[in-house]
MOPAC internal coordinates of N, CA, C and O (Angstrom, degrees):
PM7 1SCF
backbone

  N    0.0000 0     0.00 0     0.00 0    0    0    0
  C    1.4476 1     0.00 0     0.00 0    1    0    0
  C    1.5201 1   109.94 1     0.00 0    2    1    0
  O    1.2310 1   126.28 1   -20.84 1    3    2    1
  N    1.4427 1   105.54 1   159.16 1    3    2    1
  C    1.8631 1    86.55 1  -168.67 1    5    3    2
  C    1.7737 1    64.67 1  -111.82 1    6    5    3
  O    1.2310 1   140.86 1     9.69 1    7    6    5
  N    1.9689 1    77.12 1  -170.31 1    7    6    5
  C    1.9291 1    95.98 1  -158.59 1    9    7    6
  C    1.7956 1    82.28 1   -77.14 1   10    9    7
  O    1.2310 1   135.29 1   -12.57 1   11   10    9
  N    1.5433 1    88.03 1   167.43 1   11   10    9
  C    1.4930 1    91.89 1   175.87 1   13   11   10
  C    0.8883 1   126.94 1    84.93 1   14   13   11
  O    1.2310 1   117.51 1   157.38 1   15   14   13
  N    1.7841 1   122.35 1   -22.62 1   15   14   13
  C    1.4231 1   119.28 1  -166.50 1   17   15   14
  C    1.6625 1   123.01 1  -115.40 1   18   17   15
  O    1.2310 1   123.98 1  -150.55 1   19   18   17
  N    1.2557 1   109.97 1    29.45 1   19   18   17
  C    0.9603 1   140.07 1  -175.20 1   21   19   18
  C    2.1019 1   130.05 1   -53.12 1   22   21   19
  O    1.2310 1   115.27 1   -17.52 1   23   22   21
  N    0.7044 1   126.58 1   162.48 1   23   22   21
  C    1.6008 1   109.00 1   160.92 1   25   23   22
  C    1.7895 1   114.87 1  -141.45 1   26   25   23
  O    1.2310 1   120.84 1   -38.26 1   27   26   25
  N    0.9381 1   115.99 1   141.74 1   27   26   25
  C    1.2925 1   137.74 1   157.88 1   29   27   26
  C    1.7955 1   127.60 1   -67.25 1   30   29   27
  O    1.2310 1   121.14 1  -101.65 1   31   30   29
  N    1.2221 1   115.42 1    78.35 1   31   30   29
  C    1.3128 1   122.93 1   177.27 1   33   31   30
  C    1.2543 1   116.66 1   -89.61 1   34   33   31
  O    1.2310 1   114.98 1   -68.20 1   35   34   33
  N    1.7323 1   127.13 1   111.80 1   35   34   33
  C    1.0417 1   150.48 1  -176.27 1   37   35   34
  C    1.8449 1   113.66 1   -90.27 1   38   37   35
  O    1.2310 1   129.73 1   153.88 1   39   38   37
  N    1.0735 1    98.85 1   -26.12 1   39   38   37
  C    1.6179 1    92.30 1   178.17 1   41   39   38
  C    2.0892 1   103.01 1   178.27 1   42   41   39
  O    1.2310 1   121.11 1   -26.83 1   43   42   41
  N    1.3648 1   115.48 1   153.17 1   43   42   41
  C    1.6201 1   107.68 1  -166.65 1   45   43   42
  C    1.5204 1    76.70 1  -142.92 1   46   45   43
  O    1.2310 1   135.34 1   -52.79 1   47   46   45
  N    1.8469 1    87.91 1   127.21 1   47   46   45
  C    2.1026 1   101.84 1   160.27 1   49   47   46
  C    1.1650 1   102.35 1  -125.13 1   50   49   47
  O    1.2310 1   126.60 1   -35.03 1   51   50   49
  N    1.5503 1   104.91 1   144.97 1   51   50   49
  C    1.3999 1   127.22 1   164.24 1   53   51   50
  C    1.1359 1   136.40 1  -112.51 1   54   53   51
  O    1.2310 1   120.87 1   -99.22 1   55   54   53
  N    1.0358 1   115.94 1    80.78 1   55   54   53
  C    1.5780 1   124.75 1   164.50 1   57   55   54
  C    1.7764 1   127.15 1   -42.08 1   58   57   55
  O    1.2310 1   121.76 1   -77.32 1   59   58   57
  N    1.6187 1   114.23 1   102.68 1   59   58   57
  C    1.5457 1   132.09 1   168.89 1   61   59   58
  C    0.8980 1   111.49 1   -99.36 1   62   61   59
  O    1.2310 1   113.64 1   -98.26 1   63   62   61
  N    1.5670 1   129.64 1    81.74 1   63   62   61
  C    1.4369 1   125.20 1   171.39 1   65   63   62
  C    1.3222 1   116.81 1   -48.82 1   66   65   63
  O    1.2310 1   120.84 1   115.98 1   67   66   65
  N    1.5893 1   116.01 1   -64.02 1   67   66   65
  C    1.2170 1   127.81 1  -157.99 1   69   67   66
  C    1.3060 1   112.60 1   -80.46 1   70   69   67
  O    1.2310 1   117.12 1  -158.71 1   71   70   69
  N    1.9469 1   123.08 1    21.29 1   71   70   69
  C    0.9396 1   122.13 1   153.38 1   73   71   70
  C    1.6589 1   110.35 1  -141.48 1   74   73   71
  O    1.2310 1   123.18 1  -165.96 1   75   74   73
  N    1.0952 1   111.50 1    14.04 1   75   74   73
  C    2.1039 1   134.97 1   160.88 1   77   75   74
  C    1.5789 1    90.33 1    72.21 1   78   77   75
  O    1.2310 1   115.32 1  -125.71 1   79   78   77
  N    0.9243 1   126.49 1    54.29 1   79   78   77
  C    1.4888 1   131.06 1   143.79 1   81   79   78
  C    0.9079 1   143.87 1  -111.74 1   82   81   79
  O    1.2310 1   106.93 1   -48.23 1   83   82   81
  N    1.0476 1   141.93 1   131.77 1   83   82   81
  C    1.5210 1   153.97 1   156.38 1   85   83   82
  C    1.2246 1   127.95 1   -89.46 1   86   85   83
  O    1.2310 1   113.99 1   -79.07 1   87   86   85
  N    1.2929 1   128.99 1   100.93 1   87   86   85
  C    1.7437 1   132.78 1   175.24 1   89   87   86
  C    1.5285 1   117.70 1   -91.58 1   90   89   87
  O    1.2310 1   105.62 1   -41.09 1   91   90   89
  N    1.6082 1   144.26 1   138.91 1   91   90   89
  C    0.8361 1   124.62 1  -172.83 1   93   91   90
  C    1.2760 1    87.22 1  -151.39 1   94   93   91
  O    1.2310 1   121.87 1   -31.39 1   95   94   93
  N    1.4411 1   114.02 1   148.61 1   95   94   93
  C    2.0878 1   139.05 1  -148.64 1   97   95   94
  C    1.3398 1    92.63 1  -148.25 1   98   97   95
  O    1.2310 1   132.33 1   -66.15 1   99   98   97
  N    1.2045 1    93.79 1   113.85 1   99   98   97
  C    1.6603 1   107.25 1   147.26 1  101   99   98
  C    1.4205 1   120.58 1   -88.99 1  102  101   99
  O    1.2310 1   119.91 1   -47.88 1  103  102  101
  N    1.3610 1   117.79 1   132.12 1  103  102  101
  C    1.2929 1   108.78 1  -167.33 1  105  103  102
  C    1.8972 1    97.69 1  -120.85 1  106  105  103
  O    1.2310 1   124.83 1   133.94 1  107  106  105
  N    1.9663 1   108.34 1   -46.06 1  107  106  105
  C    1.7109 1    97.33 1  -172.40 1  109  107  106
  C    1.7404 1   107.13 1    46.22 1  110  109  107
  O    1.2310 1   119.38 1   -97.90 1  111  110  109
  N    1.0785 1   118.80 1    82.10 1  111  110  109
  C    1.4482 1   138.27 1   173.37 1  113  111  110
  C    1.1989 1   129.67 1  -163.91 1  114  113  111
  O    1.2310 1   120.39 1   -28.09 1  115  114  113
  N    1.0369 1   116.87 1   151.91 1  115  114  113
  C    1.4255 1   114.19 1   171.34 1  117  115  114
  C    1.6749 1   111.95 1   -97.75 1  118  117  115
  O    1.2310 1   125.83 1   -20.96 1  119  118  117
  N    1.3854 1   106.40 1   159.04 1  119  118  117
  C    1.7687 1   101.17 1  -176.59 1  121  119  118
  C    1.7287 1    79.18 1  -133.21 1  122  121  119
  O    1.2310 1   121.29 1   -86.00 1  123  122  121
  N    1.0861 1   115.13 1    94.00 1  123  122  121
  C    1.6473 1   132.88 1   152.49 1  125  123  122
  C    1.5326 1   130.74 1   177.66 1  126  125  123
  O    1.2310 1   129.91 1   -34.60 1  127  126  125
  N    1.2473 1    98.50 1   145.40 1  127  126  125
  C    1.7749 1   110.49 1  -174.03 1  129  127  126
  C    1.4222 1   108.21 1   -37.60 1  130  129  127
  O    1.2310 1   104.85 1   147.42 1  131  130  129
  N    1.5264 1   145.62 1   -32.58 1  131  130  129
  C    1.0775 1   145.90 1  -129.50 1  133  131  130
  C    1.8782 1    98.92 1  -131.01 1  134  133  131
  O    1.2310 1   123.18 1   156.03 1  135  134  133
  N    1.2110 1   111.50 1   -23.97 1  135  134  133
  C    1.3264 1   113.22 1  -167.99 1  137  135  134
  C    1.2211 1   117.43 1  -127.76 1  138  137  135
  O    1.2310 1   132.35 1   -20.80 1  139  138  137
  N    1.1079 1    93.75 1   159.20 1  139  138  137
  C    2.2210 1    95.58 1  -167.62 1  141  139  138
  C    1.6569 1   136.79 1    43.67 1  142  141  139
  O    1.2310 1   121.90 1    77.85 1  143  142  141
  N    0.9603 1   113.97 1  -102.15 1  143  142  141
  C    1.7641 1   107.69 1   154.86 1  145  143  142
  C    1.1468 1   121.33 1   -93.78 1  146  145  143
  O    1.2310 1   112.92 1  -179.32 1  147  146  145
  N    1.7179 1   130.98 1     0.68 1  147  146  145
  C    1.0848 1   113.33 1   175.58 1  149  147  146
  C    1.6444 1   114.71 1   120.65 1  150  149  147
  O    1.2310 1   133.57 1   117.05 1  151  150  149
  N    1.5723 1    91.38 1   -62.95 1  151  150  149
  C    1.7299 1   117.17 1   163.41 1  153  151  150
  C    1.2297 1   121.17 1   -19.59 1  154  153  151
  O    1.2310 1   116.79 1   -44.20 1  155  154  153
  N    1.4711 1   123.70 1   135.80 1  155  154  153
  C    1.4810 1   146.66 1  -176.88 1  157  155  154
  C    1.2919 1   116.12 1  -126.95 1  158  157  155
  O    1.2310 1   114.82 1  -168.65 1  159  158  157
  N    1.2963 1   127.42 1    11.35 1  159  158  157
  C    1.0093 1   146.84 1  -170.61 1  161  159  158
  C    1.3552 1   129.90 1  -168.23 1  162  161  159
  O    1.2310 1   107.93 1   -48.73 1  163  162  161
  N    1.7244 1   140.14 1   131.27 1  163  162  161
  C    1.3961 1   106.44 1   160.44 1  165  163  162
  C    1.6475 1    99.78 1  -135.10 1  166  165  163
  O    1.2310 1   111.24 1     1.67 1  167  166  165
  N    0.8717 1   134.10 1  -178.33 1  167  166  165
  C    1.4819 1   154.12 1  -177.45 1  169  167  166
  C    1.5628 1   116.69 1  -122.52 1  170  169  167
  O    1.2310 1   130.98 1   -51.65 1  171  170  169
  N    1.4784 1    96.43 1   128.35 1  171  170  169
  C    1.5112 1   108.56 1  -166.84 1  173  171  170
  C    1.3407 1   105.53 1  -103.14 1  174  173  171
  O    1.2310 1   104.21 1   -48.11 1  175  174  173
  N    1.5364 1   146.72 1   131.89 1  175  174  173
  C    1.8480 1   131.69 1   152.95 1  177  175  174
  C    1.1895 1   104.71 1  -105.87 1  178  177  175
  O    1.2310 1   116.83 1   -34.89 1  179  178  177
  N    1.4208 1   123.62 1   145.11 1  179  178  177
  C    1.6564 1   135.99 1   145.49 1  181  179  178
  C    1.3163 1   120.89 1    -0.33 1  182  181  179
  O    1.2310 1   125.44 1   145.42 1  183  182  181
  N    1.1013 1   107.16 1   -34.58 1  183  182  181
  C    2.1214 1   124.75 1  -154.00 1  185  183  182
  C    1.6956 1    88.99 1   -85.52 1  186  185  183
  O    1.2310 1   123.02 1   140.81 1  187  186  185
  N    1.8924 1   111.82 1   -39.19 1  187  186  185
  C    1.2994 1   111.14 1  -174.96 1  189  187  186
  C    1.5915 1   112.09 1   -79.33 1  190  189  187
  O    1.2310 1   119.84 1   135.85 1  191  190  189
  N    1.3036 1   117.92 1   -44.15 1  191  190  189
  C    1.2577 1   117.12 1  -163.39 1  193  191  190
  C    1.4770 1   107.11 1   -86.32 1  194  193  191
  O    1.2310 1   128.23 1   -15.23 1  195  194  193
  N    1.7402 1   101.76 1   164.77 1  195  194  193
  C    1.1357 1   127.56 1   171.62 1  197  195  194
  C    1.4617 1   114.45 1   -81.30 1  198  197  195
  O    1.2310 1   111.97 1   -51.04 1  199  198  197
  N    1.4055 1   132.74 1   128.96 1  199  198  197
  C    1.3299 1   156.77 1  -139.62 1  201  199  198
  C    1.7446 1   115.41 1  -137.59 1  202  201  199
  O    1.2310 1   132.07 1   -76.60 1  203  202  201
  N    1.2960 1    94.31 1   103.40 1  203  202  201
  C    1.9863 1    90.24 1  -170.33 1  205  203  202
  C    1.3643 1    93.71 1  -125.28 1  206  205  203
  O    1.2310 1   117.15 1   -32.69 1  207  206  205
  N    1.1278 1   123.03 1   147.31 1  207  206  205
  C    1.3865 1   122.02 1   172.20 1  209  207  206
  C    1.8939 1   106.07 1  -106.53 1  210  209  207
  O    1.2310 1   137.23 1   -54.36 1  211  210  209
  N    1.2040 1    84.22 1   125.64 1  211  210  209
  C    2.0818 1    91.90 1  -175.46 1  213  211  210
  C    1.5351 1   109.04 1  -118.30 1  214  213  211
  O    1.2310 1   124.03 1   -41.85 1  215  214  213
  N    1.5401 1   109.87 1   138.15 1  215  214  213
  C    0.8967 1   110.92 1  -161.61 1  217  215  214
  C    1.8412 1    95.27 1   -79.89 1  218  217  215
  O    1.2310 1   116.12 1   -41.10 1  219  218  217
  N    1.0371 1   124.97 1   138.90 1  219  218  217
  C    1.9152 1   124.16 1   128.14 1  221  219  218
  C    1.1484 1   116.23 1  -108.53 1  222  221  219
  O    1.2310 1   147.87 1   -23.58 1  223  222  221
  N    1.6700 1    63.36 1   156.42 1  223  222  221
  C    1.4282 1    89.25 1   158.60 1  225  223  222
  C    1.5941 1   144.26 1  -124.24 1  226  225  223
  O    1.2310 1   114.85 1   -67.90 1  227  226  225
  N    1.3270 1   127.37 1   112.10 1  227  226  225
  C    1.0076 1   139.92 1  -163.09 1  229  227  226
  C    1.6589 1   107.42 1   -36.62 1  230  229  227
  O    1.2310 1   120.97 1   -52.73 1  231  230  229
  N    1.6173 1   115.75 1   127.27 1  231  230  229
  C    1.1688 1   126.09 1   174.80 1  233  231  230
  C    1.7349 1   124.42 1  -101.00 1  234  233  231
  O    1.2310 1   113.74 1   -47.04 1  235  234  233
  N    0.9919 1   129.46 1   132.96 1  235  234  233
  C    1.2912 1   116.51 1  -178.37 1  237  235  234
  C    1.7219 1   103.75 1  -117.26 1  238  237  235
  O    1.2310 1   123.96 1    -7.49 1  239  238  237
  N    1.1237 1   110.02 1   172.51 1  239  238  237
  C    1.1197 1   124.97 1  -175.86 1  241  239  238
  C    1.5568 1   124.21 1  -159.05 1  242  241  239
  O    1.2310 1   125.13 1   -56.18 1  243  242  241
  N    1.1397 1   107.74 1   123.82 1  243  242  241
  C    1.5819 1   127.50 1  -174.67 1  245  243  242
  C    1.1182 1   127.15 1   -96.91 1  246  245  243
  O    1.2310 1   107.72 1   -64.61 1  247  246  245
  N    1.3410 1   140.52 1   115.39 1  247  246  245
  C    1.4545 1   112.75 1   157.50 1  249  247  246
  C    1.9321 1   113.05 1  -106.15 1  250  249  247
  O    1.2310 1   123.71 1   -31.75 1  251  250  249
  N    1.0204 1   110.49 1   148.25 1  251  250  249
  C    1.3357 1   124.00 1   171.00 1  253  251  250
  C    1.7877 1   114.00 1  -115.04 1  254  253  251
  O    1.2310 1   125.07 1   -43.89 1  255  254  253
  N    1.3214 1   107.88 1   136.11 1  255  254  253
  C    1.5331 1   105.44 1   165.97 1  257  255  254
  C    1.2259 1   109.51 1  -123.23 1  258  257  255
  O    1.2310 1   126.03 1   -10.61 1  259  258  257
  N    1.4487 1   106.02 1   169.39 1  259  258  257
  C    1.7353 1   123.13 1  -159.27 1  261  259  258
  C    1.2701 1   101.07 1  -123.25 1  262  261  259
  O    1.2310 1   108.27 1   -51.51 1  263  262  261
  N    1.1794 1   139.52 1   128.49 1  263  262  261
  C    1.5642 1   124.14 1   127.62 1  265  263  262
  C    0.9739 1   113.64 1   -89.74 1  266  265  263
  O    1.2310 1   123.66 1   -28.99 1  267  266  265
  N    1.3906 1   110.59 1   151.01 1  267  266  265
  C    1.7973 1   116.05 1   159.81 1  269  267  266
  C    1.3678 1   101.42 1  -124.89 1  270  269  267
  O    1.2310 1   114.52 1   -20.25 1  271  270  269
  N    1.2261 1   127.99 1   159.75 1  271  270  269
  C    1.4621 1   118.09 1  -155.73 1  273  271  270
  C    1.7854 1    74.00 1  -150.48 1  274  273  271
  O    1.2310 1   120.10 1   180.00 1  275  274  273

């Protein structure tokens, strides 16, 4: 990363449709060489995040074709 180019992560959600969850991480960090701890990375577990169960709903989709002659 060059200096300067850093980001500011305030919070990370994850959307599991295909198992109706929602996880949501607070992180308040910085992800760059130059700022805060340094860190370019961080790692999230279950144990940390917030856990909602959301309903979907399954979408389908069709296509149909026409001729008209």
């Amino acid at each position: 990363m060059l200096e300067g180019s850093g980001w500011f992560v305030k919070e990370v959600a994850v959307d599991m449709p295909t198992k109706g969850k929602h996880h949501f991480f607070k992180c308040d960090s910085w992800l760059a060489k130059d700022k805060g701890d340094g860190l370019t990375s961080r790692v999230f577990t279950l144990d940390e995040g917030e856990a909602s169960v959301v309903n979907y709903k399954p979408c389908e989709f069709g296509l149909m074709s026409l001729s008209v002659a």
